[in-house]
N, C-alpha and C positions, 0 to 999 in steps of 0.2 A: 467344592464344598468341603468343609471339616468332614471328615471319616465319618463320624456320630450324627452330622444334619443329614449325609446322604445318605446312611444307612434308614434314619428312619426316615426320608423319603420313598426311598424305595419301598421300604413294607409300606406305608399309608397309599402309594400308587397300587400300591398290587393287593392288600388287603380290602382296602376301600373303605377304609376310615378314617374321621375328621381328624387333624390335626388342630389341637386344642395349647393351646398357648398363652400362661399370663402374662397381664401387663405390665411391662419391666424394662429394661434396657436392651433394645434388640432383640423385640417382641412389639406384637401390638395386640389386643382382643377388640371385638367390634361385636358387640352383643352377645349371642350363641354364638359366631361364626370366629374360627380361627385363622388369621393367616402369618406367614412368618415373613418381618422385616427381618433382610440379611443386613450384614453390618459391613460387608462391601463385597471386592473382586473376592475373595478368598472363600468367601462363603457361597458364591455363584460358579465360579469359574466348572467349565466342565470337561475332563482332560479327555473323555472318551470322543465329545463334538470336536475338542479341539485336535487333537490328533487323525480322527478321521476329514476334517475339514482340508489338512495341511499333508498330505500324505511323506511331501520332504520332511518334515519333524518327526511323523509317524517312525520314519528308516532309521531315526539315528537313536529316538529316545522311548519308541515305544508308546506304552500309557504311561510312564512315569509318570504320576501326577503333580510331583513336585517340582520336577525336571520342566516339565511343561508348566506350569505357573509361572516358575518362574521366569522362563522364556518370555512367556505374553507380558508380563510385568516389566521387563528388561527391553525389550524388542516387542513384541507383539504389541502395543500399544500405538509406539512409532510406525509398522510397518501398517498399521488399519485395520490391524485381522479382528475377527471373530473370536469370544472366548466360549458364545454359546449360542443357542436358537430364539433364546430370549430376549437380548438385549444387545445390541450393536451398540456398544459405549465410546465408540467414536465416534459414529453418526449421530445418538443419542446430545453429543456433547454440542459438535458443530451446527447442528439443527436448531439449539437454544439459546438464543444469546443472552436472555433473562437466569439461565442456570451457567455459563460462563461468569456473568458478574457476581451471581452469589457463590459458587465454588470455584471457579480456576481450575487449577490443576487437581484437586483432590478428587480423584475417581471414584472410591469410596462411595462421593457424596448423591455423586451422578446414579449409579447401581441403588444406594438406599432410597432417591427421590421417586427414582421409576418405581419399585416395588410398594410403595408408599402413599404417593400420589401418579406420577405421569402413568401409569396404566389406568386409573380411573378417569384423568383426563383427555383422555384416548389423546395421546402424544405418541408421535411415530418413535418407535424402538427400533427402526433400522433392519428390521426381520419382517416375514412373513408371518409371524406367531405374534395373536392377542392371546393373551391368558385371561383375562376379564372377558372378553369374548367367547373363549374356548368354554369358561366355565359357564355363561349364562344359557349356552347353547345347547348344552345334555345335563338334563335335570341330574340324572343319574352320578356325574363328576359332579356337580354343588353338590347335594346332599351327598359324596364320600366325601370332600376338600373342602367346603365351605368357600371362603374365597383366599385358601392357599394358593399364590400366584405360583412358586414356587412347586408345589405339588404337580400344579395342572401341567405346566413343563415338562417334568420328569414324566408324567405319564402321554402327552401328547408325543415324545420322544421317543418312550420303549412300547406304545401300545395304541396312543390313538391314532398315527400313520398309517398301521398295519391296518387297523378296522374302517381305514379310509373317510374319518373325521375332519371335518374344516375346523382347520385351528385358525383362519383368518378373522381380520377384523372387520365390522358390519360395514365398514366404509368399500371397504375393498369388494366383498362380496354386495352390497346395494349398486355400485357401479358396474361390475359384470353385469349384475340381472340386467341393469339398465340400459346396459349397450348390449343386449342379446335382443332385449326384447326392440329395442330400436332397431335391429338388423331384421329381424320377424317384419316389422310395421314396413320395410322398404323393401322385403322380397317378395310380401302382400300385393304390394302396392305394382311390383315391376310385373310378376304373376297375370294381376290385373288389367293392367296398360295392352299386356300381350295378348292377352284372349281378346279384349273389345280389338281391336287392329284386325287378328285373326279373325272373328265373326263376318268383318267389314269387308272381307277380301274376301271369302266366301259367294259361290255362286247360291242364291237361297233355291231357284226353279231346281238345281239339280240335289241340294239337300234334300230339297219335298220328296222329289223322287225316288233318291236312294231310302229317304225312311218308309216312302208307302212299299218298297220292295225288304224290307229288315223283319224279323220278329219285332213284335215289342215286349222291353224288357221293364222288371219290377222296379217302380220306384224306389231309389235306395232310402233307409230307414237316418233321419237326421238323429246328430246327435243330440243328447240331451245330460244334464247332468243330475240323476235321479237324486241325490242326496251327498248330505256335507254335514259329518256327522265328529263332535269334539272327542275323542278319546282322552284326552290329558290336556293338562299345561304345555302347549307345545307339539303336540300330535292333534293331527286331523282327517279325518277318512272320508274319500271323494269316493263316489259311485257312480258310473257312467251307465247309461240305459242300453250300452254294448258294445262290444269290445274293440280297439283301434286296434288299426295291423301294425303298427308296430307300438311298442312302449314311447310314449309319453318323456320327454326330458322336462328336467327341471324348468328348463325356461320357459315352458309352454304355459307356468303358472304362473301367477298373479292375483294378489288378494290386497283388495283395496279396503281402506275403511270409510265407512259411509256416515263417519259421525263426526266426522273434525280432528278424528287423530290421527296417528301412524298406521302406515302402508305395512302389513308384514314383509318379514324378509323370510325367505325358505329355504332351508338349507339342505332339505335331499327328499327327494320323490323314487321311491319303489312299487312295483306292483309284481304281481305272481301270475297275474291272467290278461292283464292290459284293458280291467273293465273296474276293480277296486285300487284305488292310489293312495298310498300313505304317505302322509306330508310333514315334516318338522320343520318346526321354525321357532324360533328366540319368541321371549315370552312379551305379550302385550294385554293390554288394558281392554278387560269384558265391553265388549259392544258391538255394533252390528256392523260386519263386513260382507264386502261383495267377492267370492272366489271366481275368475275369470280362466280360462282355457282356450289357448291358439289351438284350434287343430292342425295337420300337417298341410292341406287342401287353405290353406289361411282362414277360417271360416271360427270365429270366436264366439264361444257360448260361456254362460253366465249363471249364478245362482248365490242369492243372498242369505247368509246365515248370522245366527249370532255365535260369538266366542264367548264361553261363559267358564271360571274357573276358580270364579270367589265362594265353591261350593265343596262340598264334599266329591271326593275323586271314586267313582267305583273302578272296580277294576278287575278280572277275572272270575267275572258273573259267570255261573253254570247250572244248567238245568237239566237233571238224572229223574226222568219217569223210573221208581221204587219199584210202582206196582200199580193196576188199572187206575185205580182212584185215585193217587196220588204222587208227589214229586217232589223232589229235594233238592233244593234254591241255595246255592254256597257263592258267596259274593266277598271281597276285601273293602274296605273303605279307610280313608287316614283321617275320619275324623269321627266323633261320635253325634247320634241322632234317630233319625224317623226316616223308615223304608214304609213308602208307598206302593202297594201293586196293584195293578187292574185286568182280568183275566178277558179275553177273549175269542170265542172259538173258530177252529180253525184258520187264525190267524190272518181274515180277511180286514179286519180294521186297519186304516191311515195311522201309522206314526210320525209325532212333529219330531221332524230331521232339522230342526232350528232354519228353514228356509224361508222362513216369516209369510208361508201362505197360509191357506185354512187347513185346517185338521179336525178330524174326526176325534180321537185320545188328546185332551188337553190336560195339563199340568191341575187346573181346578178340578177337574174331572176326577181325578185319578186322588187327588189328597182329597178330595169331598166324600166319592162313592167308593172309594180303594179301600182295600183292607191294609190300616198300620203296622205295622211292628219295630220290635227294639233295633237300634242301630248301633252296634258296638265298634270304637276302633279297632282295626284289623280286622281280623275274620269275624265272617258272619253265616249263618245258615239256618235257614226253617223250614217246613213242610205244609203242601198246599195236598187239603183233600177235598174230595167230594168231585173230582175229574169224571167224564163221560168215556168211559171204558172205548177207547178205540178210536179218540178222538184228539185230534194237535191241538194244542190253545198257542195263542202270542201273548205271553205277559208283557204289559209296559206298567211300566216304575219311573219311579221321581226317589230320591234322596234327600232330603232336608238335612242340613245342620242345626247343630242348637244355638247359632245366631240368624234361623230361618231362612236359609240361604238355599235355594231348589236347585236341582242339576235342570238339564233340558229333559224331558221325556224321552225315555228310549226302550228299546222293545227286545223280550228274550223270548225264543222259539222254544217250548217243550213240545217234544214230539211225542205221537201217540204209542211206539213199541215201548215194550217195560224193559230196561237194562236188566238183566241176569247176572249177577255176579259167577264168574267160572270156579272151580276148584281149586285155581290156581292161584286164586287171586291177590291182589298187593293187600299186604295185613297193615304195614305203616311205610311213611315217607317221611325222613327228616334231613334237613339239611345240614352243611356241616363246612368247619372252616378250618383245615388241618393245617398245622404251620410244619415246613420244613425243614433240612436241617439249616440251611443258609437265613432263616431268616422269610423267604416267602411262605404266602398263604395258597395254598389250592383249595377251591370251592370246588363244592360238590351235593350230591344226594346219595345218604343210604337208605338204600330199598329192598325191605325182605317181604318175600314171597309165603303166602300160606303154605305151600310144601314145593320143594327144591324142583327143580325143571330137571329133565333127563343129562342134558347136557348143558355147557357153560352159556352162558348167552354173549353174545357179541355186541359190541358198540350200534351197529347200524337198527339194530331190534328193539332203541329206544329214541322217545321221543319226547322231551323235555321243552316245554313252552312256558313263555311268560309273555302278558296282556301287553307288555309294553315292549318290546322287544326282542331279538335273537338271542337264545341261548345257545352256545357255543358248546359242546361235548368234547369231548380231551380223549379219554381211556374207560373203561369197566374192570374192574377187579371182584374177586369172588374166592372164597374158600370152599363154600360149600354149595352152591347152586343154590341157595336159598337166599342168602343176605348177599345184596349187589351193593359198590359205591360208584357208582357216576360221578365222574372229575368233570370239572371245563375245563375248555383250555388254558393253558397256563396265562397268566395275564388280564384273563377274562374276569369283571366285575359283576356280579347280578346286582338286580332292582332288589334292596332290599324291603321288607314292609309290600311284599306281593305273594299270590297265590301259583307255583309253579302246577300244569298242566304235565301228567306221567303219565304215557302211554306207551307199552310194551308190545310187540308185536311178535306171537310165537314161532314156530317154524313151520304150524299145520293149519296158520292163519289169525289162530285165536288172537283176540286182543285184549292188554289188562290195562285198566284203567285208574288213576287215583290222581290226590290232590298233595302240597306239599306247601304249606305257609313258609318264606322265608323272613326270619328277623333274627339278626346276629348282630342286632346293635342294639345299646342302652339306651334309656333315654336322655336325650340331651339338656342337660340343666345348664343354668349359666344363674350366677351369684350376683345379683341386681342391684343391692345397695345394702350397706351394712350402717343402721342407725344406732345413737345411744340411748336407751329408754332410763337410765340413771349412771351413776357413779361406774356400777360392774356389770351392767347389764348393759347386750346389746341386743336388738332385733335383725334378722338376718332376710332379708326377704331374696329368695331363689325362682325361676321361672323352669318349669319343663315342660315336652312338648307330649308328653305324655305320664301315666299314673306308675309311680315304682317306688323303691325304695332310694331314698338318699344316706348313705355314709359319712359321718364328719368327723373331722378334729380340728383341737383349736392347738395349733405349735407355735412355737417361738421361733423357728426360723424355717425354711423349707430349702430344702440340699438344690443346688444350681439353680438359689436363683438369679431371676436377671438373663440366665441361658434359654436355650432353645431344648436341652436336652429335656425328654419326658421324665414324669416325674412319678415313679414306682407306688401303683397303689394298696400294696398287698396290704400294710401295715394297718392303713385304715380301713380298709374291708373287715380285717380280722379283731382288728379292737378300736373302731372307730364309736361315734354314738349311730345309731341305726335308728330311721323315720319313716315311717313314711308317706309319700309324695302323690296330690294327684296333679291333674292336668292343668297348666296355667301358673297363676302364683301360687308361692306357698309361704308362711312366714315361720322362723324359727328363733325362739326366744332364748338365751345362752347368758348363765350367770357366772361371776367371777373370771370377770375378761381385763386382758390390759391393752391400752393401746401399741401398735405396732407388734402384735400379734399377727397368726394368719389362720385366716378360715379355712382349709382345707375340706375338699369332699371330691365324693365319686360317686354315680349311679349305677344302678341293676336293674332290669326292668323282670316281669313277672316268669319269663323263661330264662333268667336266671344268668340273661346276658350282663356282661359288667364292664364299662371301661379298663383299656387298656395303661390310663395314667389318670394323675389327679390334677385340678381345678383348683386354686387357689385366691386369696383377696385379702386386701392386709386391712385389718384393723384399723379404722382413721383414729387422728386424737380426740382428746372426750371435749368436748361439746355440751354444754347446759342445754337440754330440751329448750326446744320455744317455747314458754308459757302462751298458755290456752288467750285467742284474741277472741271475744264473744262477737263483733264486726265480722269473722271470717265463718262459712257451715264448719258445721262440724257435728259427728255422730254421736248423740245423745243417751242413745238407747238400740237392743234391738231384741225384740220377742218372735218366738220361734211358733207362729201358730199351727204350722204344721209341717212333716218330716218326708213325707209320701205322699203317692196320689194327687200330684201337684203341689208340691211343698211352696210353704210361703212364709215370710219374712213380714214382719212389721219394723219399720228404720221409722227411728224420730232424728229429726232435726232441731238446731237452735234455731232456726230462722227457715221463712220460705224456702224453699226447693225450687217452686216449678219453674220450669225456664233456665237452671241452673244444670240439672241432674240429666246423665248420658248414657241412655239404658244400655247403649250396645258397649260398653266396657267392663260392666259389675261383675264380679268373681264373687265366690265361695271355695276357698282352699280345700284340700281332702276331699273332692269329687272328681270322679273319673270321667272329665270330659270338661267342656268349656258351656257352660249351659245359658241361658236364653230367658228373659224373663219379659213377663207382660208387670207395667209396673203403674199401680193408680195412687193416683192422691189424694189426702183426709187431710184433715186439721186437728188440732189439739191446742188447749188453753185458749190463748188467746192470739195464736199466729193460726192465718191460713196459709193450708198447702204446704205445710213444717212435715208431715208424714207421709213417706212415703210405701207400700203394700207390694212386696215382688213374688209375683208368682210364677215357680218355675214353668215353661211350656211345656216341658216332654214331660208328662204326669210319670215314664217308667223310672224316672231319676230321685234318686232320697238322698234323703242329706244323714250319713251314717253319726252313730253316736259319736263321743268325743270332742275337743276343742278347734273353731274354725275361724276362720278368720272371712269378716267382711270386707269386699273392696270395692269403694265407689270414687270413679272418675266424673270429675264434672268438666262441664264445655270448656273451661279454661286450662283446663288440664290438671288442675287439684287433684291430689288425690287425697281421699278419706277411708280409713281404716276403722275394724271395730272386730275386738275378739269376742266371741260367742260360745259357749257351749249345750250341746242335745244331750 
C-alpha cells in the first residue's frame, strides 16, 4: 500500500474507527458504510506478508518495500507467490475464466474486482481469509470498519490471529461443522452397535447375581438444557441444568431453524464452569430455532427458542439495593423507547427464556401491569421504591422501541443486602482514547478514587468488564494513588456505545465498585441526496444514527479529491455552519449555491466526540423542480394539534390515502430518537380518507419548538415531504 493508505489503515485498525470515503475515482461509498476500492497491486501489496512468506527474499532485501514490489511485479507474479493474506492473484486469476476474458493480463483489474465485487460474491481468493466474512462475524469489527475489506485484513493480520478469531469463509467453516458432526452421528452409532453385542454376550443369571450382591447406586441426574437465552446480535447463552466433566466443543452444537430458513453457523463456544456456554455465531433472520447438544456419552438433548434482534439491544443491566426500600436500575440500550418492569418476590416466578413453553411472566403481563418508564439511547437509570426491607425481588423487563418492537422477557436479581458505599470509594469513571506518538491509539479508563489508597495499586486489583465481551488490561499508571488510568492492551478494541463494569479489589479485601459509559464516537451521518428547490437553492437531506450536531460547508473544490487520503476537519468544525441534528432524517435548506460545488460536513455528538475527517457530496446540475402532478399524493397541509403528552399531527392529502400510506417509515426531523405513531383516518371536503391523524406512541416524546420536517413514505416507496413549524 502507498505510505499514506497504510498509515491510516493501521490507525483505523487499532483505533476502531469507520473508514469514511467519498465517491470518487478509487473510492466507493455504500450508504453510511465506508470501504476502500484500491486501484491495484500497489495499493494492496504487503511487504511485511511478503517477506515473512518468502524468508529467501527476506535475507537479501529486508522489508524494503519497494525492493519487494518490485520483485513480485517482475518475478513474483511468474513464480505464483503471494503478495498478501488477502488475495492470491494468481489463483484468483486462473480460477475465472469469465475475468481472464474481460482483463487478460491487467492485474490491477483482477485485485480492484475482488475488492469490489468477488468478495461479495464469495469467489475463492485463493487464501484462508474472507474479509466479508470476517466482518459480518464480530459486530464489534463492522461497526469500527463498516465494510472496509481492506481494514479487516490489516487487523485480522496484526490482531485478530492473536485473539484467536476465524477469519474463514462460511463455506469453509459450514463444511467442518458438517463433517464433525457427521463423524459424532458415526461414532454414535459404532458406540451403539457395541454395547447391544456386548449386552448379547453377557451372561444375564450371573449379572442378577452380581447386582443383588453390589450397593445400589443413585440414578444419575439426565441432562437437560435449562434455558437459551439471546444476548445480542450474534451472542447466545445456553444453561445446562449441570455441569459436564468436561467443556463442551464447538461441535457438540447445532442450531437448526424450525421455520424454513438458515441453519446458524457458530463460530466459538466458551464457558467458565462447563454448566453456562456462550455461543457466537453470524447474524440471521428473528425466528424460531431449535439449539441441539451431543453430549460426550452420544446422548442428544434439545430446546427450542426464539432469536429475536429487530428490537432494542439492552445490555449491562445492574441492580445496586441503595438502601432497605429501594434500588438503583442502570441499564444501556442503542435505541430509544419504553422500559417495562415487573417486580417479584424473592425471585421465585418462571422467566420466558424464548423456549416457546408456558410461562408464568409474559411479555403482556409485564407492558399491561409493569410499571413504564423513559427509554433513553445509551445510558439509562431509575429508582424502584417501596422494597420489603430484607427481602430479594426478580425484576423481569421488556424493552419496546418506538417502532414497538419488544425484546424477549428477561429477569434481573436485586438482592436483599444494601450496598454501602466505602470511604474510598470511585468518585468517576471515564473512558479515554490517547494517541501516541507513532500514530496508535491506547484505550483505556481513568479512575479517581474519593481519597488516595496507601499504596500504588497494581494491575491484578482491577477488574474491568463489558456485557459483551473480554476486556483486555495492558498496564495502570498513577501519580498520585488517587487518579488511576487503566490501559488495554495494545491492539485491543472496546465495544463502543457499552457500559464498562469497575471493580477494584483492595489489599484488606475491600471492594470498590462503579460504572463507566464508553462512547468515543460521533454520530454517523451520511449526505442522502442533494435536491434543487429553485435556481440557488438546494435542500440537502442527511440521515444519522443518532441526535448531535452537524458541521457544514459549502466549497468549491475539496483538497484530494478522487484520493483515499482523509480529509482534515478542523477548518469546518471551527467556521463551518453548525445545526443541529436528531435521530433519522434531517433536511437542510442552503441558499446561493452553484452546481458542482461540494457539501462538506462532519458530526459531534453530545459528549463532544467529533470525527476524525470530513464527508463530502458534490453538488448535481440544476434541474427545473417537477411541477406539482395533482394525479400523484401529495402533502397538502399539516397542523400541529399537539406538542406533548402524545403529540399529534393532522396531515391532509390531495386525494385518498388509505391503502397507500406506511405507518412504519414516517419521521419527524429534530427529534431524539426514531418515534412510532398510531395513525387514523378522517375525511375532508369532499375526498374520503384524504386525512390522515399520527399520534406519537411514547406520550414522554415532544416535538420541541422550531422548524421540522415531515416525512411520509408510502407502499410504493414515494416519498413525501412537508416542512412544519411549533
Amino acid at each position: 500500500m502507498r505510505k499514506a493508505v497504510r498509515k491510516r489503515l493501521e490507525k483505523a485498525a487499532k483505533k476502531g474507527r469507520r473508514i469514511v470515503i467519498a465517491a470518487a475515482a478509487g473510492a466507493i461509498v455504500l450508504s453510511n458504510v465506508g470501504y476502500v476500492q484500491a486501484a491495484g497491486i500497489e495499493d494492496v501489496f504487503d511487504e511485511q506478508y511478503y517477506a515473512d512468506e518468502y524468508p529467501e527474499l527476506k535475507d537479501v532485501y529486508g522489508n524494503a518495500r519497494s525492493v519487494l514490489l518490485n520483485h513480485f511485479i517482475r518475478a513474483g507474479l511468474l513464480e505464483g507467490r503471494r503478495m498478501n493474506g488477502l488475495i492470491d492473484i494468481v489463483k484468483y486469476k486462473e480460477k475465472y475464466p469469465d475475468l481472464q476474458e474481460a482483463f487478460g493480463d491487467d492485474w490491477d483489474a483482477y485485485v480492484e474486482h475482488y475488492l469490489s465485487h468477488g468478495a461479495y460474491e464469495h469467489r475463492d481468493n485463493g487464501t484462508d481469509f474472507d474479509p466479508v466474512a470476517y466482518l459480518n462475524r464480530y459486530s464489534d469489527l463492522k461497526a469500527a470498519f463498516g465494510m472496509d475489506l481492506l481494514a479487516a485484513y490489516k487487523h485480522y493480520e496484526e490482531f485478530g490471529k492473536k485473539e484467536g478469531r476465524d477469519g474463514r469463509s462460511e463455506a469453509v467453516v459450514r463444511a467442518e461443522q458438517e463433517a464433525a458432526a457427521k463423524a459424532r452421528e458415526e461414532a454414535a452409532a459404532r458406540a451403539q452397535a457395541e454395547a447391544v453385542t456386548s449386552t448379547q454376550e453377557e451372561d444375564v443369571n450371573d449379572e442378577e447375581e452380581d447386582r443383588d450382591d453390589r450397593p445400589s447406586e443413585p440414578e444419575k441426574k439426565s441432562f437437560e438444557i435449562q434455558s437459551v437465552e439471546v444476548t445480542g446480535g450474534g451472542h447466545i447463552r445456553v444453561t445446562l441444568n449441570q455441569r459436564t466433566e468436561q467443556p463442551l466443543a464447538l461441535e457438540a452444537f447445532s442450531i437448526i431453524c424450525n421455520s424454513g430458513g438458515s441453519d446458524m453457523t457458530i463460530l466459538s463456544v466458551t464457558t467458565n464452569d462447563n454448566m453456562v456456554y456462550d455461543l457466537t455465531t453470524t447474524y440471521y433472520r428473528d425466528q424460531e430455532y431449535d439449539l441441539r447438544i451431543t453430549l460426550a456419552d452420544g446422548t442428544t438433548i434439545s430446546k427450542v427458542f426464539v432469536y429475536r434482534t429487530d428490537c432494542a439491544q439492552i445490555a449491562g443491566i445492574n441492580a445496586v439495593r441503595t438502601s432497605v426500600s429501594e434500588a438503583r436500575i442502570s441499564y444501556n440500550s442503542n435505541e430509544p423507547g419504553s422500559f417495562y418492569y415487573l417486580l417479584k418476590e424473592n425471585g421465585e416466578a418462571l422467566v420466558y427464556s424464548a423456549s416457546g413453553e408456558s410461562e408464568e411472566v409474559t411479555e403482556s403481563e409485564i407492558i399491561e401491569s409493569g410499571i413504564k418508564t423513559e427509554m433513553k439511547q445509551h445510558e439509562n437509570s431509575f429508582t424502584i421504591s417501596g422494597l420489603t426491607e430484607g427481602m430479594p425481588y426478580t425484576m423481569y423487563y421488556v424493552a419496546v422501541n418506538t417502532e414497538g418492537n419488544a425484546t424477549l422477557v428477561k429477569s434481573l436479581s436485586i438482592d436483599k443486602e444494601v450496598y454501602e458505599e466505602t470511604a474510598a470509594a470511585i468518585k468517576r469513571a471515564d473512558a479515554f482514547a490517547e494517541k501516541q506518538e507513532n500514530g496508535e491509539y491506547l484505550y483505556g479508563f481513568e479512575i479517581e478514587l474519593e481519597s488516595a489508597t496507601p499504596e500504588s495499586l497494581v494491575l491484578e486489583q482491577f477488574d474491568i468488564s463489558c456485557p459483551l465481551n473480554e476486556t483486555k488490561l495492558g498496564e495502570v499508571r498513577t501519580s498520585d494513588n488517587k487518579i488511576y488510568r487503566v490501559y488495554m492492551q495494545r491492539g485491543s478494541i472496546p465495544n463502543g456505545n457499552n457500559t464498562y463494569t469497575i471493580l477494584i479489589t483492595l489489599k484488606d479485601g475491600t471492594q470498590l465498585k462503579g460504572t463507566c459509559y464508553l462512547d468515543l464516537q460521533a454520530p454517523r451521518v451520511d449526505a442522502r441526496s442533494i435536491e434543487w428547490e429553485d435556481a440557488d437553492t438546494i435542500k440537502v437531506v442527511v440521515n444519522s444514527d443518532e441526535a448531535g450536531t452537524l458541521y457544514y460547508a459549502i466549497q468549491d473544490e475539496v483538497e484530494g479529491e478522487g484520493t483515499i487520503a482523509p480529509k482534515d476537519p478542523a477548518q469546518i468544525y471551527a467556521q463551518g455552519t453548525r445545526i443541529s441534528i436528531g435521530y433519522g432524517l434531517n433536511y437542510i435548506t442552503i441558499n446561493g449555491i452553484s452546481a458542482g460545488q461540494w457539501f462538506c460536513y462532519a458530526s459531534e455528538d453530545a459528549k463532544g466526540n467529533r470525527e476524525d475527517f470530513y464527508s463530502y457530496k458534490q453538488i448535481p446540475e440544476y434541474t427545473d423542480p417537477t411541477p406539482d402532478d395533482s394525479q400523484q399524493p401529495e402533502i397538502t397541509g399539516v397542523t400541529v394539534l399537539s406538542t406533548s403528552n402524545s403529540a399529534k399531527l393532522r396531515v391532509v392529502f390531495n386525494q385518498t390515502i388509505w391503502g397507500l400510506y406506511d405507518n412504519g417509515q414516517t419521521q419527524i426531523s429534530g427529534i431524539e430518537g426514531k418515534v412510532g405513531f398510531i395513525a387514523d383516518y378522517e375525511s375532508e371536503g369532499d375526498l374520503e380518507d384524504n386525512v390522515l391523524v399520527l399520534t406519537v406512541m411514547d406520550p414522554t416524546i415532544s416535538i420541541p419548538e422550531g422548524s421540522h420536517t415531515l416525512t411520509i413514505v408510502l407502499e410504493d416507496g414515494k416519498t413525501l415531504t412537508y416542512d412544519f413549524t411549533v
